[in-house]
PAKETI-666949 format. One line per 10 residues: number of its first residue (from 1); for each residue z, y, x of N, C-alpha, C. Coordinates in steps of 0.02 Angstrom, whole numbers. Last residue first. Layout:
<recs>
NUM) Z/Y/X/Z/Y/X/Z/Y/X | ... .
</recs>
This chain:
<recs>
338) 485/-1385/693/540/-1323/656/539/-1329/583 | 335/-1400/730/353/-1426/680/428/-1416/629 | 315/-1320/872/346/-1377/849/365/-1403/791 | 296/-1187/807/345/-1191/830/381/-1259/844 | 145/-1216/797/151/-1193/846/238/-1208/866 | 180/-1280/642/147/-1311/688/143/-1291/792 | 200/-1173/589/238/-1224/594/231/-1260/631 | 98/-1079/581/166/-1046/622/230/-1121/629 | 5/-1162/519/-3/-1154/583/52/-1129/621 | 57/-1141/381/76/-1210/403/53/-1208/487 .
328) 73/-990/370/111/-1042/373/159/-1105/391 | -81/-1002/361/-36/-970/421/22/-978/433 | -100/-1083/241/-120/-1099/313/-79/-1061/360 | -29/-1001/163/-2/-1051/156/-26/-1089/238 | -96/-872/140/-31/-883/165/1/-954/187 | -209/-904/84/-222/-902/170/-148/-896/196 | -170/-978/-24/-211/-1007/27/-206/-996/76 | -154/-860/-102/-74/-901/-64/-106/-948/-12 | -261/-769/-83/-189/-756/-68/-165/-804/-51 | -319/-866/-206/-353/-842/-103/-296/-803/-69 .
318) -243/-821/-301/-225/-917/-266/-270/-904/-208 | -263/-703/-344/-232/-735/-318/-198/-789/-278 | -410/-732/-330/-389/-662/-285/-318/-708/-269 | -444/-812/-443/-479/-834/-372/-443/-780/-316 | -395/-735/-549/-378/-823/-526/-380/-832/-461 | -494/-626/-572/-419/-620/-529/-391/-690/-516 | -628/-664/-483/-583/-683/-525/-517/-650/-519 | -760/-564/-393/-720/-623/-383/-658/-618/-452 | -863/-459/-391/-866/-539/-428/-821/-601/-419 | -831/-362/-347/-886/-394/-301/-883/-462/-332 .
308) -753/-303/-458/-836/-277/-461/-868/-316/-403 | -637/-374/-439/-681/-393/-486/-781/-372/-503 | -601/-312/-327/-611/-398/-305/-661/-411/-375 | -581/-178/-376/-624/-183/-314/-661/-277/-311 | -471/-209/-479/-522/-176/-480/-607/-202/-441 | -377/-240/-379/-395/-289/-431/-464/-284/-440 | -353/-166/-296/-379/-238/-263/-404/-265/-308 | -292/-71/-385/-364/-44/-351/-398/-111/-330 | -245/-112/-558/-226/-106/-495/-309/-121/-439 | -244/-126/-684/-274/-54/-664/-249/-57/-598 .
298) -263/-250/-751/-278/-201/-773/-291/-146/-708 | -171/-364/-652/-220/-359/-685/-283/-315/-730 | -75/-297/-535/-81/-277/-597/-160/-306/-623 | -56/-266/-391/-91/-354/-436/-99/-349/-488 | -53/-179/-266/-35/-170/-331/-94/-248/-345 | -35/-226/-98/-90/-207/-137/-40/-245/-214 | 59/-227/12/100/-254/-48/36/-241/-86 | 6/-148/138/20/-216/143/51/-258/75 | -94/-21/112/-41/-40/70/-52/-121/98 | -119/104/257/-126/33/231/-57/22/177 .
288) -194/261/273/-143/218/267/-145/155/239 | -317/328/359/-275/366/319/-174/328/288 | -445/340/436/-393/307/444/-336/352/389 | -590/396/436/-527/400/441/-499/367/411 | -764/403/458/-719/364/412/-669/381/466 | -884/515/482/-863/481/499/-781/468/477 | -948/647/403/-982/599/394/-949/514/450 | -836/751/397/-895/741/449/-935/679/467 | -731/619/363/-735/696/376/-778/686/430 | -665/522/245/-729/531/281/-726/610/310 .
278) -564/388/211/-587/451/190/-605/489/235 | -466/251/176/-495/303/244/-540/336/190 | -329/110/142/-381/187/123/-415/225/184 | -320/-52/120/-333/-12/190/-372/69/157 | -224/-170/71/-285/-120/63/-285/-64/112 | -208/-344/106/-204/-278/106/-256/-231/81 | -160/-519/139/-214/-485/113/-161/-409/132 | -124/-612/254/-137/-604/206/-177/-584/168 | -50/-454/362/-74/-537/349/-88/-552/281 | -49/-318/503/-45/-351/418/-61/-446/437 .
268) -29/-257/615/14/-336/603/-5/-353/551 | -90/-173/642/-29/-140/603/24/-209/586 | -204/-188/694/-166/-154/752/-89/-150/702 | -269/-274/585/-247/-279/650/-184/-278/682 | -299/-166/504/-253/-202/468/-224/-243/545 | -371/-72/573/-313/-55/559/-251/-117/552 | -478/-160/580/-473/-126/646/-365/-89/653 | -529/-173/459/-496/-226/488/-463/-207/565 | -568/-1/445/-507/-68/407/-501/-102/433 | -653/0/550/-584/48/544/-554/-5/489 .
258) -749/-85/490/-731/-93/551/-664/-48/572 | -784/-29/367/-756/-95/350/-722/-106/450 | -846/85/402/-773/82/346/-749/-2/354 | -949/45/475/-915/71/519/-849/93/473 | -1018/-30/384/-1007/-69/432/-947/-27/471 | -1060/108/299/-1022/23/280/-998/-4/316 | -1119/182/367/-1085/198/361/-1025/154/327 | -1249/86/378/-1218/99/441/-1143/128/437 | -1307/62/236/-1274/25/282/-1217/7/347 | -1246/212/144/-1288/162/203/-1237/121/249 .
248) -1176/194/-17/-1172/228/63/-1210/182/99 | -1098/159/-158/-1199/183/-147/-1174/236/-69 | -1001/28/-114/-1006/104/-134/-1088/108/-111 | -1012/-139/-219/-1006/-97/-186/-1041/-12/-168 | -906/-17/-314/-893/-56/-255/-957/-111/-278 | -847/119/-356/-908/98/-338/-893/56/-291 | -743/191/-508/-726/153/-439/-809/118/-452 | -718/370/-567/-744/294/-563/-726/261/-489 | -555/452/-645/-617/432/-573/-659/380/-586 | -526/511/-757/-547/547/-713/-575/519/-646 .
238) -526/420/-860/-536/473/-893/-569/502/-827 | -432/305/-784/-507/297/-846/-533/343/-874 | -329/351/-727/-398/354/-694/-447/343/-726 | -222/432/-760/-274/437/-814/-318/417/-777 | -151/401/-662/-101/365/-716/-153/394/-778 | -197/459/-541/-185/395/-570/-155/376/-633 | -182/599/-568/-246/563/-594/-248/484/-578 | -49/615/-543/-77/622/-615/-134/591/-619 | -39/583/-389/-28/520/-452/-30/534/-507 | -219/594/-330/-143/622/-336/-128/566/-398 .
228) -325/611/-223/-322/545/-292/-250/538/-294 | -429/763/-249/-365/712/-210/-347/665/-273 | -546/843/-241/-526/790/-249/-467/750/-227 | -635/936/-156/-582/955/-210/-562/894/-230 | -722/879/-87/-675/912/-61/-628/942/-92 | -805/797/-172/-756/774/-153/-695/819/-110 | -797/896/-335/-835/867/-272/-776/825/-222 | -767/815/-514/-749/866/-453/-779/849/-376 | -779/731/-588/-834/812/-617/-803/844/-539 | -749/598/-603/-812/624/-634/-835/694/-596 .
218) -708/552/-396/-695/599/-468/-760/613/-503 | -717/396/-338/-771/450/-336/-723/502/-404 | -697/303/-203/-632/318/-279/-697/380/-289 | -778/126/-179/-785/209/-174/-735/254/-205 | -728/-15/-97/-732/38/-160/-713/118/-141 | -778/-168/1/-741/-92/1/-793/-34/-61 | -702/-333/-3/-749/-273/-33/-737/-203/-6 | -631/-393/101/-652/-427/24/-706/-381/-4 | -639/-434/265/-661/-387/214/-678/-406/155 | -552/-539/338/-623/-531/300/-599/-478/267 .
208) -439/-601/486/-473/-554/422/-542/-552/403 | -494/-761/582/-500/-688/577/-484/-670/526 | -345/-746/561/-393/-775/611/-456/-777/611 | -344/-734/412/-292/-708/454/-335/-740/484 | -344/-611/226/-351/-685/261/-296/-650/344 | -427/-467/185/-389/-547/137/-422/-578/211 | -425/-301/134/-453/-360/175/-385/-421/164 | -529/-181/48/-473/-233/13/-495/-273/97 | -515/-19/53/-552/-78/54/-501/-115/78 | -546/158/-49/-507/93/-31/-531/28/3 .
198) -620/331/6/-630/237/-20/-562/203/31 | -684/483/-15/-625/407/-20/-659/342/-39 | -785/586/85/-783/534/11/-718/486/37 | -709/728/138/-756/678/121/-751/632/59 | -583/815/179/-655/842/120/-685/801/106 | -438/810/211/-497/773/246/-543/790/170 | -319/884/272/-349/862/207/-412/855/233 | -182/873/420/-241/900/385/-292/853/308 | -15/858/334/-75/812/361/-150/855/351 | 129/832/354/89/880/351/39/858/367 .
188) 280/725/285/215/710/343/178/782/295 | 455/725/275/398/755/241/336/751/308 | 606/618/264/551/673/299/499/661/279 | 668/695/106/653/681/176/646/612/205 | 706/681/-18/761/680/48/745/698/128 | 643/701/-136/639/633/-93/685/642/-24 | 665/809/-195/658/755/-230/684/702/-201 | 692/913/-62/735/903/-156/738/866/-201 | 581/891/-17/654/864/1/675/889/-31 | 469/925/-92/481/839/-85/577/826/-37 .
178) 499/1065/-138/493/1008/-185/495/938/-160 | 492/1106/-5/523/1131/-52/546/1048/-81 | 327/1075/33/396/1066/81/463/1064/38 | 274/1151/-54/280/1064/-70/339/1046/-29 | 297/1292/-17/308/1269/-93/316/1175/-80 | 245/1265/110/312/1277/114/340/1275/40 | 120/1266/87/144/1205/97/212/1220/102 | 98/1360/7/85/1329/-43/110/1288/13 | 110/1462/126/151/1480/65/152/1417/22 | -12/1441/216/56/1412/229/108/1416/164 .
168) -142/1368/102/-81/1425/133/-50/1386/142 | -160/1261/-1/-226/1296/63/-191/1350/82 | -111/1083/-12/-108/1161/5/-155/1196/29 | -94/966/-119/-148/1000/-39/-132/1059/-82 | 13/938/-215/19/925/-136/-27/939/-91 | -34/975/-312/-28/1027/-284/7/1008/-223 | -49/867/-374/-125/892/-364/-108/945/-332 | 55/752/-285/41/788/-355/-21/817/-357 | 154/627/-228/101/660/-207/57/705/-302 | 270/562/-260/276/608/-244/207/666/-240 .
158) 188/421/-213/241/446/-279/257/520/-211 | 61/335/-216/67/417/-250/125/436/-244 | 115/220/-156/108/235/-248/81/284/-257 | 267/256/-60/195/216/-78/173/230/-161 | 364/335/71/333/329/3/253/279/-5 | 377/420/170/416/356/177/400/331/95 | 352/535/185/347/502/238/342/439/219 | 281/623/58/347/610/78/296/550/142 | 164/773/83/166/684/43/245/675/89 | 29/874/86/113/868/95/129/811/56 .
148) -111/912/164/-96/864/119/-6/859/131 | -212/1075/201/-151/1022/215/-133/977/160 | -368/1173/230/-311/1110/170/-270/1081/217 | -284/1220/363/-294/1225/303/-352/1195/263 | -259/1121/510/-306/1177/489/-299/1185/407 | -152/1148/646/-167/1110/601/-210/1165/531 | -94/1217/742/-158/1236/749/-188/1174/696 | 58/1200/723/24/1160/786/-60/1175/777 | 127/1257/619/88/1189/615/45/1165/671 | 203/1342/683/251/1267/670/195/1215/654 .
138) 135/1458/678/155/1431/742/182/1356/734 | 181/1483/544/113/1473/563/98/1431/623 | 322/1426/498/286/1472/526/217/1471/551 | 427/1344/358/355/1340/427/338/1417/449 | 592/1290/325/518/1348/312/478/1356/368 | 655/1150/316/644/1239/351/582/1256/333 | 722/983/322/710/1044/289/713/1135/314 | 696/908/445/746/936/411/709/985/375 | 555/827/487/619/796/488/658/826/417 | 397/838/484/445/895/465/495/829/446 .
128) 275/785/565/322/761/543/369/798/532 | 91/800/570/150/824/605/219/803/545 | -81/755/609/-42/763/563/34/813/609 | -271/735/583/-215/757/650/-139/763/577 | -326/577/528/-311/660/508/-244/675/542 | -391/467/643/-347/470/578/-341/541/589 | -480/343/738/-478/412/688/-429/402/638 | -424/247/847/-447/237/786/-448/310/767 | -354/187/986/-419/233/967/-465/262/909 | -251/120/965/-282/98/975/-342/135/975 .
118) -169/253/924/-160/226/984/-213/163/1014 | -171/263/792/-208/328/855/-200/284/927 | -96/154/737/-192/174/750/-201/219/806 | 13/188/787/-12/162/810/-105/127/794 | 42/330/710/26/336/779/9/275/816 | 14/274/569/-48/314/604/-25/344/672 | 139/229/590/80/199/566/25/233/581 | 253/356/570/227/299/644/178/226/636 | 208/410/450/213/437/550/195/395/588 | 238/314/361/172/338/375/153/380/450 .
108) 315/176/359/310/259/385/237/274/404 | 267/81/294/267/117/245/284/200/294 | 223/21/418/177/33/358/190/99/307 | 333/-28/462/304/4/499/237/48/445 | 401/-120/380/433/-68/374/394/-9/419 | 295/-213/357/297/-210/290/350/-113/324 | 299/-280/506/239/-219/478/245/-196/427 | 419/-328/501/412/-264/534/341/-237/521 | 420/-437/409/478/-378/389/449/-294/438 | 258/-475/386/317/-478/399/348/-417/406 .
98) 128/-470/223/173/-460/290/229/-492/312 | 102/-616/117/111/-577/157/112/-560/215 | 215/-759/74/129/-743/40/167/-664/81 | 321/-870/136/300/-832/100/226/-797/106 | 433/-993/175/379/-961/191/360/-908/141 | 599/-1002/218/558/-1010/154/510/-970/169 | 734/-996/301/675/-1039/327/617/-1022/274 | 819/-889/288/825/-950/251/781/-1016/253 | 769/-778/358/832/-794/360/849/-855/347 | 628/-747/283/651/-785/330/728/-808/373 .
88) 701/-715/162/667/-769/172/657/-809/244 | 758/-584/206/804/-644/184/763/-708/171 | 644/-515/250/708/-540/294/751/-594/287 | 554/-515/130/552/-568/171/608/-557/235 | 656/-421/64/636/-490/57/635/-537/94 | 640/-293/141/702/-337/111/703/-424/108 | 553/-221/161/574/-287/236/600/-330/184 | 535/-135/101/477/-184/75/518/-223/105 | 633/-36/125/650/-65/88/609/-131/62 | 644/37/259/637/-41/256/642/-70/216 .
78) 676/166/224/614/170/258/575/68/259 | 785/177/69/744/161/119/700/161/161 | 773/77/-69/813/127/-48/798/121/24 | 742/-79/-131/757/-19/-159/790/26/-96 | 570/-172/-157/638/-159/-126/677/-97/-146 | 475/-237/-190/441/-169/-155/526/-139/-120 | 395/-396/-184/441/-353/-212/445/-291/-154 | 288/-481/-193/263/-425/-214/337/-371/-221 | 269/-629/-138/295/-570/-137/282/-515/-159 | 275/-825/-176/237/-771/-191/271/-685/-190 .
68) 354/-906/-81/374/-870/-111/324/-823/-98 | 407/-1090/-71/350/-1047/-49/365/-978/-104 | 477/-1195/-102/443/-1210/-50/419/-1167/-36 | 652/-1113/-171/587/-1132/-197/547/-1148/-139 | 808/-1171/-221/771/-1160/-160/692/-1175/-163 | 925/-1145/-310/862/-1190/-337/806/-1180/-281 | 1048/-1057/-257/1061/-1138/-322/982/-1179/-322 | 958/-980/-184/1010/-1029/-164/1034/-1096/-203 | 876/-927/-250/851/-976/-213/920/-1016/-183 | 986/-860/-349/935/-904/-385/892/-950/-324 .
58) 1052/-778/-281/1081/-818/-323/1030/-888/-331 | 944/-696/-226/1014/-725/-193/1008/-801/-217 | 899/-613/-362/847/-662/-298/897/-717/-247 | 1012/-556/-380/993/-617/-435/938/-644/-387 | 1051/-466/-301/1067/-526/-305/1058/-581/-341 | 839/-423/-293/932/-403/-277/983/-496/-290 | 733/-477/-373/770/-457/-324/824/-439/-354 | 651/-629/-475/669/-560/-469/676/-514/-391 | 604/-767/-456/674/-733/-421/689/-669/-456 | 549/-865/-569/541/-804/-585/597/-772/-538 .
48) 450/-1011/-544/515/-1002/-544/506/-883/-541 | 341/-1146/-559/344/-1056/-542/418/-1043/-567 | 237/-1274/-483/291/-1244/-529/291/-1171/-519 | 56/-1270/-465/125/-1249/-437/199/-1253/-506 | -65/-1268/-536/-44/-1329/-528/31/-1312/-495 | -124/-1142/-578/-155/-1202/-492/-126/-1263/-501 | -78/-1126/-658/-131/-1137/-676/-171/-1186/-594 | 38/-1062/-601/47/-1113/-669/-9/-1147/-667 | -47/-956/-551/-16/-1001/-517/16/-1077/-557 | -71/-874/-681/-133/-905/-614/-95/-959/-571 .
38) 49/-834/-723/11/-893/-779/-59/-933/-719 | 127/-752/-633/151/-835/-642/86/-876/-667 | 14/-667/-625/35/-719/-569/54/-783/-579 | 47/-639/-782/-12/-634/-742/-34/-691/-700 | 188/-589/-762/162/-665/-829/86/-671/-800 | 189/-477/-702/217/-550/-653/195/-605/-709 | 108/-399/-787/84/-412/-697/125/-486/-693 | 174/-357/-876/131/-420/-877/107/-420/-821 | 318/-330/-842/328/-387/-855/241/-418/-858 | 251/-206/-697/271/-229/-753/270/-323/-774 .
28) 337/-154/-535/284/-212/-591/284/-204/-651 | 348/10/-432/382/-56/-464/306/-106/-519 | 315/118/-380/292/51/-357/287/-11/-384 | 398/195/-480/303/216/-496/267/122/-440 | 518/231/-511/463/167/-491/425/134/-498 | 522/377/-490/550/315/-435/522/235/-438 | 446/480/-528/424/404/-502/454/375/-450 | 546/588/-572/534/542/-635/468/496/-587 | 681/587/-456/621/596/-462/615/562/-531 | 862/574/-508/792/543/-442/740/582/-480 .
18) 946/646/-595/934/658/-505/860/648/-488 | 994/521/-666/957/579/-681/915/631/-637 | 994/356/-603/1037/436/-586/959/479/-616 | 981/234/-617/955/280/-699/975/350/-663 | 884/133/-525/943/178/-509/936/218/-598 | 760/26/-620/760/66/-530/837/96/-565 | 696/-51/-702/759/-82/-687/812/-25/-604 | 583/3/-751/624/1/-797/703/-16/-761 | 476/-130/-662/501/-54/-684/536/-55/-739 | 548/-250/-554/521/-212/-624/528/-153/-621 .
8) 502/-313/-406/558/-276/-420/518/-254/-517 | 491/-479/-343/459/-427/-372/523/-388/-401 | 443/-656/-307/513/-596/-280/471/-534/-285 | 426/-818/-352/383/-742/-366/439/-706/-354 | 430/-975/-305/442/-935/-326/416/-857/-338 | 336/-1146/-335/327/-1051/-302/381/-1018/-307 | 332/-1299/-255/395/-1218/-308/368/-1167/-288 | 185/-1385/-293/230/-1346/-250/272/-1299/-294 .
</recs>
């Protein structure tokens, strides 16, 4: 089969001096996609390299690939993940993933955790600062100190710092500050949840499976001091371990892995995803789904997580295009063969 691979690089984002220094903190590196390509090379697929923007254009048009491995994150935007697969499906060409509307529902984080809340799911009471203004006590709605200040419309960390939890109104009206000056707006206020984090990976479609779920634990800090901000990503070999699977009872297992697939669900995912929640009062929250989970062979969390329950990155990827490929060939099949 033609794979193609549609991924954005780092190195290649806007140069305006302006942006933030992680604009693209989402973005790949060249050995992530030699990674993919070389696992897929390795299934037996041709592999063709799209990129994005108009060179993605260009290139399925002159050479139209059967199937398109996704990982591209897009540029500029609340819809910038859609990009892709819009124009894929535009063009008939299946692909590995979400679709355009959970990939753009996802990344708002507002209106992603209002449709958990809506299915009955726990998630950290929150509130949506649009325009830039200074809070009044009265403005946070009886929302309780720690607060977490994170851009709306962001993935990666980016934006999120060690001084994005606030414990004053003064320190959230400081982040308030700083993310619409960086990021433009709009800014999510989120009570800070004290418990233990964990990521958990779910892969497939009719049903989802739970691939694993990993603990993020800090060496030396408790968990209520702990936020897995993007300085301490970019030293996690120094400052967190990952436990998968996590030393938690049974009961408290069953009921993280049931809010994940519970999420990935209600949010349309497909495929695969990672699903974060973090614990307050000994019961798991809902916090946000990455429908694009980082592939980075090295230091990406699915990776991580799929390798400590013993699976390959070989085996992660090509279980990816597998279950994409069935759903696929069943969406073909339903539409009459189309």
């Amino acid at each position: 089969m033609k794979i193609g691979i549609a991924y954005n690089l780092r190195g290649e984002a806007e140069t305006d001096p302006s942006l933030p220094a992680d604009t693209d903190e989402e973005f790949d590196s060249p050995e992530t996609i030699d990674a993919i390509a070389g696992v897929l090379e390795g299934g037996g697929h041709q592999v063709s390299r799209l990129g994005f923007g108009r060179e993605i254009l260009e290139r399925i048009l002159d050479d139209p690939p059967d199937f398109v491995f996704n990982i591209a994150e897009g540029h500029r935007g609340r819809s910038r993940e859609s990009q892709v697969p819009a124009l894929l499906e535009m063009l008939s060409i299946p692909y590995t993933g979400s679709d355009p509307l959970t990939l753009a529902l996802t990344l708002d984080k507002d209106l992603a955790k209002r449709v958990v809340s809506s299915r009955g799911l726990k998630t950290p009471r929150h509130l949506l600062l649009d325009s830039l203004r200074l809070l009044e006590n009265d403005d946070l709605r009886g929302l309780r100190c720690p607060l977490m200040v994170k851009p709306s419309y962001e993935g990666s960390s980016k934006g999120i710092l060690l001084a994005s939890r606030a414990g004053s109104l003064r320190e959230v009206n400081e982040q308030v500050r700083r993310l619409f000056s960086n990021y433009g707006g709009p800014v999510m206020i989120e009570e800070f949840l004290g418990g233990a984090e964990f990521t958990v990976g779910v892969i497939g479609n009719s049903p989802p499976r739970v691939l694993g779920v990993m603990m993020i634990r800090h060496r030396t800090l408790p968990p209520e001091d702990f936020l897995y901000s993007l300085e301490v990503k970019r030293d996690w070999e120094n400052q967190v371990e990952y436990l998968a699977p996590p030393p938690i009872d049974d009961s408290l297992l069953r009921r993280i892995e049931h809010l994940a697939l519970a999420a990935y669900t209600a949010l349309g995912c497909r495929d695969v995803s990672r699903v974060d929640i973090r614990l307050h009062d000994g019961e798991p929250h809902f916090l946000e789904v990455n429908p694009l989970p980082g592939l980075s062979p090295e230091y990406g969390d699915l990776v991580i997580m799929a390798r400590k329950m013993g699976w390959s990155y070989e085996r992660l990827v090509l279980d990816i295009l597998d279950h994409a490929g069935e759903r696929a060939e069943e969406e073909r099949r339903s539409a009459g063969g189309r």
